[in-house]
C-alpha positions in Angstrom: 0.0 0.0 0.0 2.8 2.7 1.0 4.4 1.3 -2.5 1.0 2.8 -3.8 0.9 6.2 -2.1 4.3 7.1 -3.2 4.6 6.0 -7.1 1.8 9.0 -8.8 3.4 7.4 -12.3 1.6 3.8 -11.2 0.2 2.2 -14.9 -0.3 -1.4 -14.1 -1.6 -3.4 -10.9 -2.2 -6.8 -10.0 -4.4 -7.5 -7.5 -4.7 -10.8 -5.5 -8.2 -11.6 -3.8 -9.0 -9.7 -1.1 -12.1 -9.3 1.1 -15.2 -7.9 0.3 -16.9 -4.1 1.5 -19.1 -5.6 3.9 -15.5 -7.9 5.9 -14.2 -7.1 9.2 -10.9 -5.7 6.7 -12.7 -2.8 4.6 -10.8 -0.5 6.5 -7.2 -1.7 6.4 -4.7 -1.5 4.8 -5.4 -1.8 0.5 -9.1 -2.2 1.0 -9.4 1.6 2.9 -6.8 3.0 -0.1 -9.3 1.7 -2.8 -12.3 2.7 -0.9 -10.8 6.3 -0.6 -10.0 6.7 -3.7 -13.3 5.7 -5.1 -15.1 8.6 -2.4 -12.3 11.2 -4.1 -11.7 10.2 -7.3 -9.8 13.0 -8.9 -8.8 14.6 -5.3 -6.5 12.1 -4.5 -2.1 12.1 -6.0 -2.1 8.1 -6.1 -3.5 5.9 -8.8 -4.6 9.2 -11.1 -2.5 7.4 -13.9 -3.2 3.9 -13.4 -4.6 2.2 -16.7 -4.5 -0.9 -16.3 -5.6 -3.8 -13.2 -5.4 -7.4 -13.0 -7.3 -9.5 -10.4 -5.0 -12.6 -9.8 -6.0 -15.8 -7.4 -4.4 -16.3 -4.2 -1.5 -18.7 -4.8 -1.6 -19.5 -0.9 -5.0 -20.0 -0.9 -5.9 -23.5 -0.3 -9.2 -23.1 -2.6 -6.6 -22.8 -5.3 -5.4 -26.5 -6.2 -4.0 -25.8 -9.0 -6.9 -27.6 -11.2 -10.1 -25.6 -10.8 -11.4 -22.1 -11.3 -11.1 -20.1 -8.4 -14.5 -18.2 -7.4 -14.2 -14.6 -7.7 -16.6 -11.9 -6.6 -16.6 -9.9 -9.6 -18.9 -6.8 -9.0 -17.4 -5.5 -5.6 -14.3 -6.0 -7.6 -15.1 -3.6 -10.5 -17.0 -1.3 -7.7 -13.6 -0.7 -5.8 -11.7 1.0 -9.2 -14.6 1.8 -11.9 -14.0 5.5 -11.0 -10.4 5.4 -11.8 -9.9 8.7 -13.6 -7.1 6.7 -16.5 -8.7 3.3 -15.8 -8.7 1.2 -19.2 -8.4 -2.1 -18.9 -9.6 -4.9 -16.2 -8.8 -8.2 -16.4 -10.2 -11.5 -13.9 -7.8 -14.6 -14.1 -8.5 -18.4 -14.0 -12.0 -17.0 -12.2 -15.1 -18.6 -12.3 -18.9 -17.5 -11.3 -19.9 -16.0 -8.2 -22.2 -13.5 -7.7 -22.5 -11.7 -4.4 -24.6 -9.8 -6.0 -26.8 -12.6 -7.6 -27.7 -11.0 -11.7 -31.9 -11.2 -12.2 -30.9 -15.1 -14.5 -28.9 -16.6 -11.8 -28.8 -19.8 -14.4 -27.5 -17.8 -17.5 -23.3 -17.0 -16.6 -23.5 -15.0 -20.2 -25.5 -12.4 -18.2 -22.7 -11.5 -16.1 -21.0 -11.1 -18.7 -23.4 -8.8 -20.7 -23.4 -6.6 -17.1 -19.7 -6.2 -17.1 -20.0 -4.9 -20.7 -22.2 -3.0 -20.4 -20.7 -1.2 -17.5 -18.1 0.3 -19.3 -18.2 4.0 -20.2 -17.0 3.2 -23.7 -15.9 -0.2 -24.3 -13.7 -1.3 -27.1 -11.6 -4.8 -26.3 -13.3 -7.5 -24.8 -12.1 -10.9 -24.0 -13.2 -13.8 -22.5 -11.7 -17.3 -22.3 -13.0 -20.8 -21.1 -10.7 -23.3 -20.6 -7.6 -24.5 -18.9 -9.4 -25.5 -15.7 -12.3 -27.5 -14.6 -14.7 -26.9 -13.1 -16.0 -27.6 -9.1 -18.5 -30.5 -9.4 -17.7 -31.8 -12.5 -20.7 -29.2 -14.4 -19.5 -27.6 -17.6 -21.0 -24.1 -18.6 -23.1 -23.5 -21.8 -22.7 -20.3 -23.1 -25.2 -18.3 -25.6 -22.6 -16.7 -27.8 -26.0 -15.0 -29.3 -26.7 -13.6 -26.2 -23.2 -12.1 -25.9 -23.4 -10.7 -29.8 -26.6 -9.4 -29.0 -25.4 -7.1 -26.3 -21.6 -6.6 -27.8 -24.2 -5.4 -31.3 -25.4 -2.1 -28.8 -21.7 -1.1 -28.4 -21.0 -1.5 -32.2 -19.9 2.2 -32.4 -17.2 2.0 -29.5 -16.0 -1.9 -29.4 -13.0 -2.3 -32.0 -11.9 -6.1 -31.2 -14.1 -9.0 -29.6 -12.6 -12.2 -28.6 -14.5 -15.0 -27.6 -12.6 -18.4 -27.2 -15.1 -20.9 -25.8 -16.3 -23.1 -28.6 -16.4 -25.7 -26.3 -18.9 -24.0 -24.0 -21.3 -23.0 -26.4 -24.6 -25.7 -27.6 -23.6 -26.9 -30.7 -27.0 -25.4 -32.1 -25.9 -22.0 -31.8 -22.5 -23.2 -33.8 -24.0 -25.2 -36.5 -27.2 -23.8 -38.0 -31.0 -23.0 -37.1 -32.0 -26.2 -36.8 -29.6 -26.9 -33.7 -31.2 -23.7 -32.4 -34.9 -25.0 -32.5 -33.7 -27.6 -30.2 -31.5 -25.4 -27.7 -32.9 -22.2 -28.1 -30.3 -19.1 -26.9 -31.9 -16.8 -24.3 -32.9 -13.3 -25.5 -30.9 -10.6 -24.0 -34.4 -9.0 -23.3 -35.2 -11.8 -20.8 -32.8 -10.3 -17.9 -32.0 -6.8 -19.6 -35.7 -5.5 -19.4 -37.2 -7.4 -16.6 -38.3 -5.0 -13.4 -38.7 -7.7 -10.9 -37.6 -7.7 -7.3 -34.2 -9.7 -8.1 -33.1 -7.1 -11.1 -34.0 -4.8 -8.3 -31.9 -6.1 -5.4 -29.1 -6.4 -8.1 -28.9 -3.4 -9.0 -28.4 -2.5 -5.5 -25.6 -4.7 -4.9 -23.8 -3.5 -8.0 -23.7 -0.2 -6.8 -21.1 1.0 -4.1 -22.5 1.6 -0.5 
């Protein structure tokens, strides 16, 4: 942290897990820094320049075996530097699904996704890969890569590159033709995106900083 306060040039930070806002440790040590620094963005001389953060598992953390996803909190993540002044890039590692903050389609993964897209200012790069670890239980995510396009299509003016590498993850109906998708038919991004029911509502809550 002191490393922090006294480098105004910082560009770059990794980030291993730390606790969330609502932990006995919000108000130590890196956890009080980022806090204050999200209360005064702009007011503060540390982290004004810093571009670029990367959320890394806990190599000491015996959750982390070496062969899974690790579970990461993503929102309260995002909440802690999404008012970085320079902030352009945010990157989760070997993470997996798990929503404090529970999205309206707890079932569809995609739709965190499409959240996290969509709450950049002006997005242009995104990437997301699947594979490389399993995952706890033995289940194996299906993606709708339509649902993905279909909110990636309402940033069409701003994105310039979109990487999606998980073939493997997606039904093979959405890969190889309408017929596939008449048997496993991709969720509309309307279903979460427009629905005003008590979970969107509690979500929306969550996501946003107390």
């Amino acid at each position: 942290m002191l490393l922090i306060t006294v480098s105004p040039q910082l560009d770059s930070l990794a980030l291993y897990t730390f606790a969330q806002f609502d932990q006995e440790t919000e108000d130590r040590g890196l956890l009080a820094l980022l806090r204050w620094v999200y209360q005064n963005p702009t007011s503060v001389p540390y982290l004004q320049n810093l571009r670029k953060v990367i959320f890394l598992p806990d190599e000491n953390d015996l959750v982390n075996d070496g062969f899974h996803y690790i579970e990461a909190s993503y929102y309260h993540r995002l909440n802690f530097i999404r008012r970085l002044p320079a902030l352009q890039s945010v990157s989760f590692v070997l993470a997996t699904w798990n929503n404090e903050a529970a999205s309206p389609t707890q079932t569809l993964s995609e739709a965190d996704l499409c959240y996290i897209i969509d709450s950049a200012k002006i997005p242009r790069k995104f990437t997301c890969t699947i594979g490389g670890r399993a995952i706890r239980g033995g289940e194996k995510y299906i993606m709708s890569i339509s649902m993905l396009i279909r909110c990636s299509w309402r940033h069409r003016h701003t994105l310039e590159e979109l990487d999606l590498d998980m073939e493997d993850n997606v039904a093979w109906g959405e890969l190889y033709g309408e017929a596939g998708l008449e048997v496993f038919p991709p969720p509309s991004y309307a279903e979460f995106h427009d629905s005003e029911n008590e979970a969107e509502m509690e979500y929306k809550e969550e996501w946003e900083i107390q």
